[in-house]
N, C-alpha and C positions, 0 to 999 in steps of 0.2 A: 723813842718815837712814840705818840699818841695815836690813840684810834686804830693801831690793828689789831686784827684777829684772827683768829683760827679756829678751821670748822674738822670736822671728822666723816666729810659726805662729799662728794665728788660735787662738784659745781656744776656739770656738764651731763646731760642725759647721755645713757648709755645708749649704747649703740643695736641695734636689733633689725628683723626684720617684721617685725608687728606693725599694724597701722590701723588705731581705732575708726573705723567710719563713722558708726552712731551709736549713741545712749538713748533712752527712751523708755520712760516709765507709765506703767501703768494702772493708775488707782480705781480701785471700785472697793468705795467704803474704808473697812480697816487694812485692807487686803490690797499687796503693792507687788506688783509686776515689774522688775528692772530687766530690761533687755539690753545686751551689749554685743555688737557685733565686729570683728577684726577678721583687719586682710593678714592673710600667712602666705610663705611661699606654699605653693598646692592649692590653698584656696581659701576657708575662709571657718572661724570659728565663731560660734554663737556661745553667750553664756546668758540663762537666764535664773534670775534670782526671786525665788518668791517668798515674802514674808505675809505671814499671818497671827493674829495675835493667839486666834483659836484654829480648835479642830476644824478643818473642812469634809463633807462628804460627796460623792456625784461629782468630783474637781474633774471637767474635762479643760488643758491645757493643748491650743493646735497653737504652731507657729509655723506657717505656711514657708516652703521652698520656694526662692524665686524659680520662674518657672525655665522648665530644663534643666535646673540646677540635679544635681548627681549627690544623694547623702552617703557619706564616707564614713561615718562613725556617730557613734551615740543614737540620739532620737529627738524629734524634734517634737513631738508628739505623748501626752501625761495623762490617764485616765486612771479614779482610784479616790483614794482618802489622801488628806495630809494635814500632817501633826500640826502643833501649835508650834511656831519657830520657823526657822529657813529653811528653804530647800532649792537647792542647784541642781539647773539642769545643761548640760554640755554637751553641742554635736559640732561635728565637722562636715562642710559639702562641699564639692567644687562646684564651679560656676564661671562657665566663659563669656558672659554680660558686663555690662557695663560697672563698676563697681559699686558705684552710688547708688544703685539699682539692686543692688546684693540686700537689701532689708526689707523686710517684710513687717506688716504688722500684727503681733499677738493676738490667740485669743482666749480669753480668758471665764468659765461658769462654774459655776458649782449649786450641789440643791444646798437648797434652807430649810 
C-alpha cells in the first residue's frame, strides 16, 4: 500500500475540564503583556506573562477582579522592579457571572 503513515501523537484532543475564554495582549513599546484566561471546575484561572527586553523600575501591574468575583489564590496585583526576561504571574478567583464576562482588562506602568 502507498501513502500511509504513522504518527506518534494522538490525533484527537485530550480530554479535560479547561476551557480557554480569551487571549489578549498587551504592547507598550518593547514591553508585552500576554493575558490568558480559563474556566476550571471552581472557577477560573488567569495567567499573565510579561516580557521585557530590559530592567523595569516603579512596575505597577493591576489586573482588575470582575466585580464580586472572590480571589482564591495567588495575586492579581505586581508592584516592584523586574528583570530583564519573563515573568509569570498566576491567580485563581471564583466568580458566579456570566463567563464571557469573567475578563477584565490589564494594566500596565512603570517609571522611566
Amino acid at each position: 500500500m502507498r501513502g500511509l503513515t504513522s504518527v506518534d501523537f494522538p490525533l484527537a484532543p485530550l480530554g479535560g475540564d479547561i476551557a480557554a475564554l480569551r487571549r489578549t495582549t498587551l504592547t507598550v513599546g518593547d514591553v508585552t503583556l500576554n493575558k490568558a484566561v480559563y474556566a476550571t471546575e471552581g472557577g477560573y484561572v488567569v495567567i499573565l506573562t510579561l516580557n521585557t527586553p530590559r530592567a523595569l523600575d516603579g512596575v505597577t501591574l493591576l489586573d482588575p477582579l470582575p466585580e464580586g468575583a472572590v480571589l482564591k489564590e495567588g495575586g492579581h496585583t505586581y508592584s516592584g522592579s523586574l528583570a530583564a526576561g519573563e515573568r509569570i504571574f498566576t491567580y485563581r478567583f471564583d466568580w458566579k457571572g456570566e463567563p464571557r464576562a469573567a475578563t477584565t482588562d490589564p494594566v500596565l506602568s512603570w517609571r522611566y
